[in-house]
N, CA, C and O of each residue as an XYZ file, in Angstrom:
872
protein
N     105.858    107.902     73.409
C     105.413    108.115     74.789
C     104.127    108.942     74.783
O     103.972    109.923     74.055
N     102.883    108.312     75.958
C     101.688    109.348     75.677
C     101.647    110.390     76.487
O     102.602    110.748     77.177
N     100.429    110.998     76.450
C     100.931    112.278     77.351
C     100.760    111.713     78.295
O     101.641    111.989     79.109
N      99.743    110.712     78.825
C      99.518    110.064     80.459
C     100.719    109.625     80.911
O     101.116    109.747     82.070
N     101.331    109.092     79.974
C     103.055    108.745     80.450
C     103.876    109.589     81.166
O     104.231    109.387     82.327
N     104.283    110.851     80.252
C     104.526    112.257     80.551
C     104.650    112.692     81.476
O     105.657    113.197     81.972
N     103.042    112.497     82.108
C     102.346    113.016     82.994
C     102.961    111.958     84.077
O     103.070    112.681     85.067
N     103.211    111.258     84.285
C     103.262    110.172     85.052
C     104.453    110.245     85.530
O     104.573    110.380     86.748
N     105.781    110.162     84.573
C     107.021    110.616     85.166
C     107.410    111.715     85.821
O     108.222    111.746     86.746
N     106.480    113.175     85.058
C     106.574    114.010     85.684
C     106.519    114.439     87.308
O     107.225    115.061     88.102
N     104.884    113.518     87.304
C     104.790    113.751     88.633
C     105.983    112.469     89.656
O     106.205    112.687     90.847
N     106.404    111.623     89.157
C     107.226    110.664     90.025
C     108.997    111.623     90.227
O     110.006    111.281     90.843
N     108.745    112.681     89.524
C     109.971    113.418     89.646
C     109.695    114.572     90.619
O     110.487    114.953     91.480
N     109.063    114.837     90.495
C     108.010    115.863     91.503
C     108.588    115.094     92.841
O     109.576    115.383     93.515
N     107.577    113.945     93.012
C     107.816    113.132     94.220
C     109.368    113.410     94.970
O     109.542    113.886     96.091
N     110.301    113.013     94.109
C     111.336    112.547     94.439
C     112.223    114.036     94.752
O     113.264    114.102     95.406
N     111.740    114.809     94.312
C     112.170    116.612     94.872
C     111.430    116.657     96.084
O     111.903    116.986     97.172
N     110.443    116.370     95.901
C     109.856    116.549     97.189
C     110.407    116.021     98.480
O     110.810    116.724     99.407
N     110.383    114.620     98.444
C     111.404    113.772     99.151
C     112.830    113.753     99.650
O     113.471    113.130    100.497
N     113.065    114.762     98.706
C     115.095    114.791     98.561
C     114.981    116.428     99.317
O     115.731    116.689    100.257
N     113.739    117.711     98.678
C     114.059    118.492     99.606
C     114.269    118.630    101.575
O     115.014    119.436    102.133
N     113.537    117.783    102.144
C     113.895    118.143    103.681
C     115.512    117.857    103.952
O     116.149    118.820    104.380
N     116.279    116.513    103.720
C     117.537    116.319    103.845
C     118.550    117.244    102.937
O     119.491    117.891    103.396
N     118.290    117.196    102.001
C     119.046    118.610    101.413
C     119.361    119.822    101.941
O     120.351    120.503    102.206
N     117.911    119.862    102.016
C     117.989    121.610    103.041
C     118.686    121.090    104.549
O     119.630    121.719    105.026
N     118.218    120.100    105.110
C     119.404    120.280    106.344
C     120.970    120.506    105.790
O     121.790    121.305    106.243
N     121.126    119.665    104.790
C     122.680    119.822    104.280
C     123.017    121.418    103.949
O     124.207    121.717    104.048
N     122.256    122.286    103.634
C     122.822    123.780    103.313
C     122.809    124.006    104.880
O     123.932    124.279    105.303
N     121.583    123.949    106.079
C     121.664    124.643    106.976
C     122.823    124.565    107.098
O     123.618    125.395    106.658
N     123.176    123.328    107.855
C     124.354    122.612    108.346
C     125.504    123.291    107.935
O     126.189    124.000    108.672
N     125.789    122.984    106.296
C     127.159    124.512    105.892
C     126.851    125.931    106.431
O     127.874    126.561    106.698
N     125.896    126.468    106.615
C     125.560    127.804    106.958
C     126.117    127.709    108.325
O     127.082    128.347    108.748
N     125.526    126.991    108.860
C     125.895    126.851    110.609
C     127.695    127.229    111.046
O     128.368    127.962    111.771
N     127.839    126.007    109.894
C     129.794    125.808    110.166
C     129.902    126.423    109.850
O     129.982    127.166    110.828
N     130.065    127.215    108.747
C     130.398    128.926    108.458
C     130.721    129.743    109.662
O     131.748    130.307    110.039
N     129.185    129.596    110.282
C     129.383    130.577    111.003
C     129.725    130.282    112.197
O     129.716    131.194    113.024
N     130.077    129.070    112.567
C     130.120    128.950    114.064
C     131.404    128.453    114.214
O     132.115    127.761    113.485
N     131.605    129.114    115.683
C     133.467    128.860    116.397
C     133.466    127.915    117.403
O     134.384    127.175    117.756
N     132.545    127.998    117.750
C     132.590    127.088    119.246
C     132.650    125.052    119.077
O     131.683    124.301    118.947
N     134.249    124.654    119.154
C     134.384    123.796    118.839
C     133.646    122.260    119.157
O     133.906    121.133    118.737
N     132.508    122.828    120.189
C     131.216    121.692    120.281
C     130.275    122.105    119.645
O     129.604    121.137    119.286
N     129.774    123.213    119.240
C     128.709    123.469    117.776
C     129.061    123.067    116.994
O     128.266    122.565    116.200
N     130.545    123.034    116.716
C     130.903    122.799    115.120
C     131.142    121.116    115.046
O     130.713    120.716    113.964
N     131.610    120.184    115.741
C     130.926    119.048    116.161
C     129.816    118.637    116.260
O     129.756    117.418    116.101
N     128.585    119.278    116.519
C     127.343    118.932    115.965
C     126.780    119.609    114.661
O     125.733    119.202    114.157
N     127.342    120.425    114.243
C     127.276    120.714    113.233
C     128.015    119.736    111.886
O     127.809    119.818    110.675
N     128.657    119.094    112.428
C     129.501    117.863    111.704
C     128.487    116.742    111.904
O     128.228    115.987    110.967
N     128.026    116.637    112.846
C     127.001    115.452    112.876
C     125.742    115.645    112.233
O     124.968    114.748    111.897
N     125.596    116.800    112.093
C     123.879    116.899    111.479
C     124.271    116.745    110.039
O     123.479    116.068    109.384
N     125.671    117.379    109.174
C     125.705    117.102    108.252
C     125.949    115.745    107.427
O     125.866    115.657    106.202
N     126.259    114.725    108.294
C     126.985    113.110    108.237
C     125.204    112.606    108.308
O     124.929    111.561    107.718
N     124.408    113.134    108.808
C     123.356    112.946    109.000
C     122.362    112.880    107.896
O     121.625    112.045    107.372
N     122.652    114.049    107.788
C     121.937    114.194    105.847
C     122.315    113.801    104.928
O     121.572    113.633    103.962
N     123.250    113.594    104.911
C     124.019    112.721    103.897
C     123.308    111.561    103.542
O     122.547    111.239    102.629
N     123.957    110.841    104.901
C     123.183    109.365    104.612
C     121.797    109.309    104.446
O     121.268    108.554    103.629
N     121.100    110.169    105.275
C     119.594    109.818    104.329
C     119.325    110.432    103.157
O     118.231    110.349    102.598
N     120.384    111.134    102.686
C     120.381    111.967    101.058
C     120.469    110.815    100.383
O     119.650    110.342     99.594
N     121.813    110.255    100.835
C     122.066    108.950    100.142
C     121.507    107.510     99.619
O     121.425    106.821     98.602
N     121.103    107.528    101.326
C     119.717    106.360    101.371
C     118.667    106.503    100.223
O     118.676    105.878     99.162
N     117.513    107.700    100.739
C     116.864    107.948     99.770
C     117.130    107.969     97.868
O     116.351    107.902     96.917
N     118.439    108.081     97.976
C     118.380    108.027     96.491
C     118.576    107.142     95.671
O     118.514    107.121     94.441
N     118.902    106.152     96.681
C     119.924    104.710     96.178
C     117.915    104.173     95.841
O     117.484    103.717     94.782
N     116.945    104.498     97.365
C     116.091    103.737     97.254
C     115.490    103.828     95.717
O     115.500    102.857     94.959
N     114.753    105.649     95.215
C     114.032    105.962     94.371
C     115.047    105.697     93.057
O     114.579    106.038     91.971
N     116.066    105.260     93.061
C     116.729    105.029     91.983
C     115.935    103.571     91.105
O     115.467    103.555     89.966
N     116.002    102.591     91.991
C     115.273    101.265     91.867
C     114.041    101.548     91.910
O     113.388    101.262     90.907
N     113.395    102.139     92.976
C     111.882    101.698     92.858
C     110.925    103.112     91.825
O     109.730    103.380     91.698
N     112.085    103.660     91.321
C     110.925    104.492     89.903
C     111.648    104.420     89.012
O     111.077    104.706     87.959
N     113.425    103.981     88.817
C     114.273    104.235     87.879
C     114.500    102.681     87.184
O     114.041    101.628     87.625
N     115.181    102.828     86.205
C     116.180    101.917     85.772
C     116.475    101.109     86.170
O     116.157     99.928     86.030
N     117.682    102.013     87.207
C     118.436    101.320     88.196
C     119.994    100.633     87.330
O     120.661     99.932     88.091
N     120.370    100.725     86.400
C     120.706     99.744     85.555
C     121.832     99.087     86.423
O     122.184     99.386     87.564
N     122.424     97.865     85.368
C     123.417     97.178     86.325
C     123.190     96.077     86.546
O     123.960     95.151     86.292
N     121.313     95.900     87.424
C     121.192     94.912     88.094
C     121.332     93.374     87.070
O     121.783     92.301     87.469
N     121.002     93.564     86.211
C     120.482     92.925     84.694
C     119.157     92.322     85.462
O     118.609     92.931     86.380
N     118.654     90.874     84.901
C     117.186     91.106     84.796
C     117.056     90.206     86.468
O     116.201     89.342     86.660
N     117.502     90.392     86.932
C     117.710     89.424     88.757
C     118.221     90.664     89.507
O     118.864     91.537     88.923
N     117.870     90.730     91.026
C     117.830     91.983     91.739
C     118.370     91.041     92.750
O     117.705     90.013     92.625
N     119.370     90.865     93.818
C     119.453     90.655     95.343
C     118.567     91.054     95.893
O     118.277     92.241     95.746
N     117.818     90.246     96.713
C     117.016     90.420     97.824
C     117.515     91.153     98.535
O     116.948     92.162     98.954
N     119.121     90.686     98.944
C     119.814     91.853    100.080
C     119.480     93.340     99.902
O     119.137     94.221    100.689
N     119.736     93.292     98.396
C     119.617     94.944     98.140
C     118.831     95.502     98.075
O     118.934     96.728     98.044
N     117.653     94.870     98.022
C     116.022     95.550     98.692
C     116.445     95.622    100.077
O     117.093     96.544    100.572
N     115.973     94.435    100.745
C     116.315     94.545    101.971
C     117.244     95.972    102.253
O     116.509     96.931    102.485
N     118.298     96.206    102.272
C     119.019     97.041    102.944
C     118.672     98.285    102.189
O     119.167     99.190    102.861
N     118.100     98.789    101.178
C     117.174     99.851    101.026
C     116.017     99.942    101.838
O     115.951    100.959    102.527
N     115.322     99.331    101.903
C     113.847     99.101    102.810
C     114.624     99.853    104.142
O     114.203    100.921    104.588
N     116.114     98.970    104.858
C     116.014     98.683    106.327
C     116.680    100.468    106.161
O     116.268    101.233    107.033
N     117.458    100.950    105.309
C     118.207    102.005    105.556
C     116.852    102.910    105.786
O     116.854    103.602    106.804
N     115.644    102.971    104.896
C     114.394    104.192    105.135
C     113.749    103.668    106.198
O     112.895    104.538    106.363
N     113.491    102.610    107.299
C     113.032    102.651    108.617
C     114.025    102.978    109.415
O     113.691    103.601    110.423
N     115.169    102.742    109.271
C     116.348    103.165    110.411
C     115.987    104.638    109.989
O     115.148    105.090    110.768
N     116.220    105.214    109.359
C     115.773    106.697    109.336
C     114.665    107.461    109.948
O     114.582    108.506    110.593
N     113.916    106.640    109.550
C     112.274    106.823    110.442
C     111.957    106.756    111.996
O     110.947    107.272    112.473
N     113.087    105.945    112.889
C     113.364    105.584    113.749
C     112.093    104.994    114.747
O     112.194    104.865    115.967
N     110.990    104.699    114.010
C     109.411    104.164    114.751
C     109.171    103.206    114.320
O     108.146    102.816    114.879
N     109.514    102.471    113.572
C     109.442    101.477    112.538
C     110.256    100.718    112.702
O     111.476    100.877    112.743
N     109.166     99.111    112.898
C     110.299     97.838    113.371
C     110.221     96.945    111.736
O     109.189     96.276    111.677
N     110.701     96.884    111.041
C     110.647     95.668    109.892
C     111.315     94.431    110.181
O     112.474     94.195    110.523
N     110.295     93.675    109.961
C     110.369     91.983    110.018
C     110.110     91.590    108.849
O     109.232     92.091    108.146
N     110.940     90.532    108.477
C     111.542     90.114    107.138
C     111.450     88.233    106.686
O     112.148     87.292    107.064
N     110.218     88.301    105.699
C     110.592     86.861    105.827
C     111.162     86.106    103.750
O     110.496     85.394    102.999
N     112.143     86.527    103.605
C     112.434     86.053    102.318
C     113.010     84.735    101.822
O     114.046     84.170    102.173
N     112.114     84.385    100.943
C     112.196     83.036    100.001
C     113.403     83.160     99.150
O     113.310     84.124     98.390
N     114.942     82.224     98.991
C     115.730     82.811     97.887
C     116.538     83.780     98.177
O     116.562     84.388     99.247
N     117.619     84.065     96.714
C     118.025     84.915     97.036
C     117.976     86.317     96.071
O     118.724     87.292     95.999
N     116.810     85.959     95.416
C     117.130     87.473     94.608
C     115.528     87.303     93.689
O     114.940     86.222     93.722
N     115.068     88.265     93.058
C     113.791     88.088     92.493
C     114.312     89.410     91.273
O     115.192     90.270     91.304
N     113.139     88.979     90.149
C     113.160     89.552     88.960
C     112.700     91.281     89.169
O     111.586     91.475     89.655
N     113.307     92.150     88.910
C     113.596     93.595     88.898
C     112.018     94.156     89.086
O     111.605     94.677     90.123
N     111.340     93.970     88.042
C     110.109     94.213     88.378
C     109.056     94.267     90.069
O     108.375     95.109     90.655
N     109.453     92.899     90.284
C     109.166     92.313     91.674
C     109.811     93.078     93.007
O     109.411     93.146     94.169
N     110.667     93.478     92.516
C     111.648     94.078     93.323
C     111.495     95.376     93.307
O     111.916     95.799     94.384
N     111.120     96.214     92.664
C     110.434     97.503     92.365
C     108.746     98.014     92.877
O     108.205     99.088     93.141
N     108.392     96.785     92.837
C     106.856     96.237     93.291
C     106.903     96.316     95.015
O     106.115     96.941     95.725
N     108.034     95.514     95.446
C     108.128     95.143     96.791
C     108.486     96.361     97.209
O     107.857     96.742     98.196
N     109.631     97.412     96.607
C     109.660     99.016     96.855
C     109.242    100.013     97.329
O     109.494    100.971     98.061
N     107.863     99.103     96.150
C     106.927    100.691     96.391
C     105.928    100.723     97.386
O     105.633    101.699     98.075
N     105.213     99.123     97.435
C     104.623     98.479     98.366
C     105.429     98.853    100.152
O     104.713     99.401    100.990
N     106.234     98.651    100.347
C     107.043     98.776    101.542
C     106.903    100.326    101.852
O     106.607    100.627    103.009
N     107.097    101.369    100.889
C     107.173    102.749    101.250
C     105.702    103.364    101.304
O     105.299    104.356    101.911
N     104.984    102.414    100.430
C     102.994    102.831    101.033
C     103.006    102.542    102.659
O     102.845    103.425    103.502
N     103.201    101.309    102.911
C     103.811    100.881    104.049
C     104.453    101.346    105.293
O     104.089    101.400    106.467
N     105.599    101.686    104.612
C     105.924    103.075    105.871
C     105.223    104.232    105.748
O     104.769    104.501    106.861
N     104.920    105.023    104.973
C     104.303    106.384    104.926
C     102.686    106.053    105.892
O     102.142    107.054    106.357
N     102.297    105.259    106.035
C     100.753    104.833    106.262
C     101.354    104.882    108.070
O     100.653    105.475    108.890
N     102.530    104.280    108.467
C     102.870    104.289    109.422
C     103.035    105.539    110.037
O     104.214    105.888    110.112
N     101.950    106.564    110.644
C     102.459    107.902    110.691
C     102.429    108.126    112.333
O     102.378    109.254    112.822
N     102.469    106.768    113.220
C     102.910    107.028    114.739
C     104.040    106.094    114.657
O     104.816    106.225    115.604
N     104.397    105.094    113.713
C     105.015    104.268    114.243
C     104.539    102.566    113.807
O     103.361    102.428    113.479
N     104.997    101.926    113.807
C     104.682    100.564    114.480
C     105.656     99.312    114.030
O     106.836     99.155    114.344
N     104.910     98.544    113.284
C     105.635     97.342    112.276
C     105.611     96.907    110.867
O     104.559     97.062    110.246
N     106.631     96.384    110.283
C     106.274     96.308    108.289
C     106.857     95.135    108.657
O     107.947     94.935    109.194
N     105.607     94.033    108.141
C     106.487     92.837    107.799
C     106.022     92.628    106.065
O     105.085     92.668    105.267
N     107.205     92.429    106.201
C     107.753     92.154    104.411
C     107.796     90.655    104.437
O     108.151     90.138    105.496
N     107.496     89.908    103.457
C     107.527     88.835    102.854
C     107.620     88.507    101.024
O     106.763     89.110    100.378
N     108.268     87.910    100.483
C     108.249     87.932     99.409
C     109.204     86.116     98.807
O     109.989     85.299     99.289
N     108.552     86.307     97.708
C     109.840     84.582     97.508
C     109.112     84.262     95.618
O     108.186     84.612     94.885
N     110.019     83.600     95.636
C     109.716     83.157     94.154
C     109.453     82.177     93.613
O     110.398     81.630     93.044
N     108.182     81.550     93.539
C     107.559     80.704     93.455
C     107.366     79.753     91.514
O     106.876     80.065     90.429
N     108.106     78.538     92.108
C     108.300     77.880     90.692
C     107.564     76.482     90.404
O     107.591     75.866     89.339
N     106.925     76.130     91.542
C     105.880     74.910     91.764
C     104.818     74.979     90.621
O     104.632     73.850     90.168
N     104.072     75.920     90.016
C     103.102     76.088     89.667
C     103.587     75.903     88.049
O     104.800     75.804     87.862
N     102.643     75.852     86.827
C     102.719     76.157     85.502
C     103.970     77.068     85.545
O     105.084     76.556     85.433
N     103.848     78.143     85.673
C     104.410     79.215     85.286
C     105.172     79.845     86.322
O     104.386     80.448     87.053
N     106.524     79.989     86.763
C     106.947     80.844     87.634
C     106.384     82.022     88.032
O     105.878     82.528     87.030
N     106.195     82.796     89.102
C     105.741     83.785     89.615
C     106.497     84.356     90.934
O     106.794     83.553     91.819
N     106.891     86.073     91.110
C     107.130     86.368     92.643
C     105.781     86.371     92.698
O     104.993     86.411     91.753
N     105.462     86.308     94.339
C     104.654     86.610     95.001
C     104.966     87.544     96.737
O     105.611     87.035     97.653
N     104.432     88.699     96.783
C     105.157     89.702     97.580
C     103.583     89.996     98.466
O     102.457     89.841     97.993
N     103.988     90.518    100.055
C     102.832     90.733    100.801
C     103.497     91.538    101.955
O     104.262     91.167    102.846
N     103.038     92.598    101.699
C     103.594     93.743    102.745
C     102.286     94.320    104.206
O     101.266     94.977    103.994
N     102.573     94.018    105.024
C     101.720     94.272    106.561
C     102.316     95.544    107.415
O     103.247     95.537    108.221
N     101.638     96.440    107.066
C     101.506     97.611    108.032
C     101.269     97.651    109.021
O     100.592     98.679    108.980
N     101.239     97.182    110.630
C     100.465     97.376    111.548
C     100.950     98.665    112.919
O     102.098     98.821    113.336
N      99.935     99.300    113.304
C     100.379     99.982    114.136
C      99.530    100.898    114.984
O      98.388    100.878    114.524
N      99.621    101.725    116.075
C      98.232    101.948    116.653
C      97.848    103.026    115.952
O      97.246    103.778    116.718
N      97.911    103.519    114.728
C      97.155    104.493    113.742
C      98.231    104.522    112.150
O      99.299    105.002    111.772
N      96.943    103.546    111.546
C      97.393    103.224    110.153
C      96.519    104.564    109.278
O      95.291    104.634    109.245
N      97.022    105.097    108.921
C      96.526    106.259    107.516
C      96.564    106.003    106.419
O      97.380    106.778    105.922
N      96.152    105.332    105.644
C      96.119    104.868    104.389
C      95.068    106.119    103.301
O      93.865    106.276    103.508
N      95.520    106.560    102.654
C      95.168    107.640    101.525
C      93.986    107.175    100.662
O      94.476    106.432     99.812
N      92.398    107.281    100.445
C      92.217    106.410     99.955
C      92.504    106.961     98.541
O      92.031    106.171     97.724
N      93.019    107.875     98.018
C      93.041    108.244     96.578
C      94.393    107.191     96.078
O      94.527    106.879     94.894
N      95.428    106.668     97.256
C      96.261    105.896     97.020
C      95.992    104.130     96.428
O      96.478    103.371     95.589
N      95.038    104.119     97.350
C      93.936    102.324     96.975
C      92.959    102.876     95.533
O      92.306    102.034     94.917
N      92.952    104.044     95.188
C      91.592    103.971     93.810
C      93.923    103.704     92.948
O      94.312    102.702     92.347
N      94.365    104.342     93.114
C      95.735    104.401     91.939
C      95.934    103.363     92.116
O      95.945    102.665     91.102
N      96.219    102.616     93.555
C      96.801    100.976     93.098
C      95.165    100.055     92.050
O      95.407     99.310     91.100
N      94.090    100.266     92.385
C      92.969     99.670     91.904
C      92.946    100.061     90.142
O      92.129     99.597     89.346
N      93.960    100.937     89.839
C      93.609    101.882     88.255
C      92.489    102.584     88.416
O      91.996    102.640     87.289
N      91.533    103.375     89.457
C      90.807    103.629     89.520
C      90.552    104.881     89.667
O      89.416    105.329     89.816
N      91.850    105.717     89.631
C      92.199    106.862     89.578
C      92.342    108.273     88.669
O      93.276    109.067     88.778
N      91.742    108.340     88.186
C      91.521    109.411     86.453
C      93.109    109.388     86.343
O      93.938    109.158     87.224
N      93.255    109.646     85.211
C      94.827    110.635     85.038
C      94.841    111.635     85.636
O      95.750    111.775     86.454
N      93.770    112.800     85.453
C      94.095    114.540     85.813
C      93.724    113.776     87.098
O      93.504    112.742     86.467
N      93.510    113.473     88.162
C      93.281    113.459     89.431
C      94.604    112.658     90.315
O      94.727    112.330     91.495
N      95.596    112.523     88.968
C      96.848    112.147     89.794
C      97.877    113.299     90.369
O      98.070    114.335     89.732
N      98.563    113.012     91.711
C      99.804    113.748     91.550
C     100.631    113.093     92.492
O     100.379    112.068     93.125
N     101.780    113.890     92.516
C     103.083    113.454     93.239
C     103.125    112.129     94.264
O     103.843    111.138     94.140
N     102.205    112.388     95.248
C     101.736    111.370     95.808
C     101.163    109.829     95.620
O     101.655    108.788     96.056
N     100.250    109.974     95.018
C      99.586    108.684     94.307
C     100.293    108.363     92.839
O      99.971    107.334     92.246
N     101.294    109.301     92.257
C     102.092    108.145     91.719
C     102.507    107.170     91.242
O     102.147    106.572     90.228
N     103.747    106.842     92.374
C     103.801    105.496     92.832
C     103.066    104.265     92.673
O     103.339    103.173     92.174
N     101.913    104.828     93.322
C     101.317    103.999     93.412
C     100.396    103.668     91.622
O     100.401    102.673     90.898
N      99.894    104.673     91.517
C     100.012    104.335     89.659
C     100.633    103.943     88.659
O     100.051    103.537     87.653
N     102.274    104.020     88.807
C     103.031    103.096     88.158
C     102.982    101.969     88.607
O     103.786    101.320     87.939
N     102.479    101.274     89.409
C     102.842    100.302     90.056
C     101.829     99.704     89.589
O     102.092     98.528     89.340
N     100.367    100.114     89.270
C      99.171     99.572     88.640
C      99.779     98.955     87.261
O      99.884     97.817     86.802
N     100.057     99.996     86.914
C     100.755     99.541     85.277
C     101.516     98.981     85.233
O     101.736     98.383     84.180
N     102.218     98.859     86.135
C     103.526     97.288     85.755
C     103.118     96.233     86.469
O     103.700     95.219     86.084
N     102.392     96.041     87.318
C     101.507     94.957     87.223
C     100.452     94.264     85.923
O     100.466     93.170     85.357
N      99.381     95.752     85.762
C      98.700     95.155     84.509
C      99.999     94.694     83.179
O      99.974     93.611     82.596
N     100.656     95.378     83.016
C     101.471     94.978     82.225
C     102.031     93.340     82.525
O     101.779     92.410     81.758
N     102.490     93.263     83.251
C     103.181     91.984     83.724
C     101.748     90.776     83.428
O     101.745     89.578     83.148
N     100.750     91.678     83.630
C      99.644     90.552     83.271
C      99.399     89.441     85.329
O      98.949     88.359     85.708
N      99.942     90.470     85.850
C      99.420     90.094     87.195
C      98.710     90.612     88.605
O      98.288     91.761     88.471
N      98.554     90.245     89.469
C      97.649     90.926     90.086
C      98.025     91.593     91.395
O      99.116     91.319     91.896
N      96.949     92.710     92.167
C      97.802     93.710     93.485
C      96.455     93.720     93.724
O      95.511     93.891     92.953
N      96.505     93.481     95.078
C      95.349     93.909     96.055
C      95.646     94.233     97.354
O      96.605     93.618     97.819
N      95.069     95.068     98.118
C      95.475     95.552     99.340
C      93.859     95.470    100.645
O      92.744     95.295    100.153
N      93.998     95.602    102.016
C      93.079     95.613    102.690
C      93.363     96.825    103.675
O      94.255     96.748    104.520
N      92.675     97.789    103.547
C      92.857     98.703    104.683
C      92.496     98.909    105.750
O      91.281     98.944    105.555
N      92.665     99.122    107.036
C      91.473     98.988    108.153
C      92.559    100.000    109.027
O      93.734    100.134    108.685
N      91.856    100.791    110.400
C      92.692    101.437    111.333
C      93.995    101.307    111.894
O      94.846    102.168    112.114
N      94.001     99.395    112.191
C      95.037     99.448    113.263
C      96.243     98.445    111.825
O      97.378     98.011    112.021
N      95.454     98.377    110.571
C      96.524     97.232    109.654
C      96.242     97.650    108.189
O      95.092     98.057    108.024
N      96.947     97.644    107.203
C      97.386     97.783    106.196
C      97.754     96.469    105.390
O      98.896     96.046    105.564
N      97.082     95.908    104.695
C      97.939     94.581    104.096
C      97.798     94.683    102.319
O      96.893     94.904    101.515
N      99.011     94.434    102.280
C      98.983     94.978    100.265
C      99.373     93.580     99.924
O      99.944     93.040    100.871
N      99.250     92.851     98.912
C     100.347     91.506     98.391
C     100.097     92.110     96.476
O      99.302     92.863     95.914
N     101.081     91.401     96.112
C     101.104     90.870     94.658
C     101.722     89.928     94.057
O     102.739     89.413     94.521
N     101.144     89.562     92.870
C     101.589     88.162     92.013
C     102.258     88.699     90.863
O     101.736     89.603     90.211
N     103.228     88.276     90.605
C     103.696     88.729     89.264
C     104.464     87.469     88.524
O     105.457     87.002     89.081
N     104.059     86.979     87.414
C     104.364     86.016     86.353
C     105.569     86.557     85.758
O     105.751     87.659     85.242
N     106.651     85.218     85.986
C     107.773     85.760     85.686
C     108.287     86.015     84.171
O     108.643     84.918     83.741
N     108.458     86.946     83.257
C     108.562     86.747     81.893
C     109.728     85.547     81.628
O     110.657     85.057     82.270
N     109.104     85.368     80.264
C     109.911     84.099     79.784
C     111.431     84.512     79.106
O     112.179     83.630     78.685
């Protein structure tokens, strides 16, 4: 392993503390609260805020499990569903965010599916009033060579797109000028170049559009 590697997980672990601290910490308030509180309608919402964190403790971890981990289990084929209902569990959380869904099939190669992940959560994060993610993805066998092909649409009345996030998806990003944030999006360069396929994105105010090709190994 090199040190850019290192460096790379490190910071995708970073990320994922980062991410996991806000719902966590509601989960201690929440015990602190019930501790201390008698009044049998506090302690009822105090039951709800903690059922609350949970599931997006949960959510969140099921997501970053797949889209930076292992994941193991899946073997080398992923359910679409199970993207899908990762994706839909982090906009139901978000509660501004409408996702529209158009999938080819029923399941795509792990990689692709990790791709479509990370793509979807640039996606929501860019969404910082709100709006729509349409997801599309399918697995395309017409051609020479099998390939997914995945295309994620941000739209909304204020898209924020990072541009240090478009130089990491481009590889255009130094190593030392990475962190927690851009990431993601740097592993995602590399398992594309690796895969030997391609990611491009278009940014503009009111839209966000990312796609990729990925050649399915033999």
């Amino acid at each position: 392993m090199t040190s850019d590697s290192l460096e790379l997980a490190s910071l995708l672990c970073s990320r994922l503390c980062h991410d996991m601290l806000s719902p966590v910490g509601a989960l201690t308030n929440g015990l602190e609260l019930l501790a201390e509180e008698k009044d049998p309608e506090m302690r009822q919402k105090c039951f709800e805020l903690l059922e609350q964190s949970a599931r997006i403790s949960a959510d969140k971890l099921r997501f970053f499990r797949l889209a930076f981990g292992a994941a193991g289990g899946f073997g080398d084929m992923v359910p679409l569903a199970e993207a899908r209902q990762l994706i839909d569990a982090l906009v139901g959380n978000n509660g501004r965010i409408q996702a529209n869904w158009a999938l080819a099939g029923d399941s795509l190669p792990k990689p692709a599916v990790k791709t479509l992940l990370n793509l979807a959560l640039i996606g929501i994060e860019a969404l910082v009033r709100g709006g729509t993610l349409d997801i599309a993805a399918e697995l395309r066998t017409d051609g020479a060579k099998p390939s997914s092909e995945i295309v994620i649409r941000a739209t909304g009345a204020r898209v924020v797109f990072d541009r240090t996030i478009g130089l990491a998806l481009e590889g255009q990003l130094p190593a030392e000028e990475l962190s927690s944030r851009t990431a993601p999006a740097a592993m995602l360069r590399g398992l594309v170049d690796m895969l030997g396929g391609t990611l491009q994105y278009h940014a503009a105010p009111e839209a966000l559009v990312m796609g990729a090709m990925l050649p399915v190994a033999a």
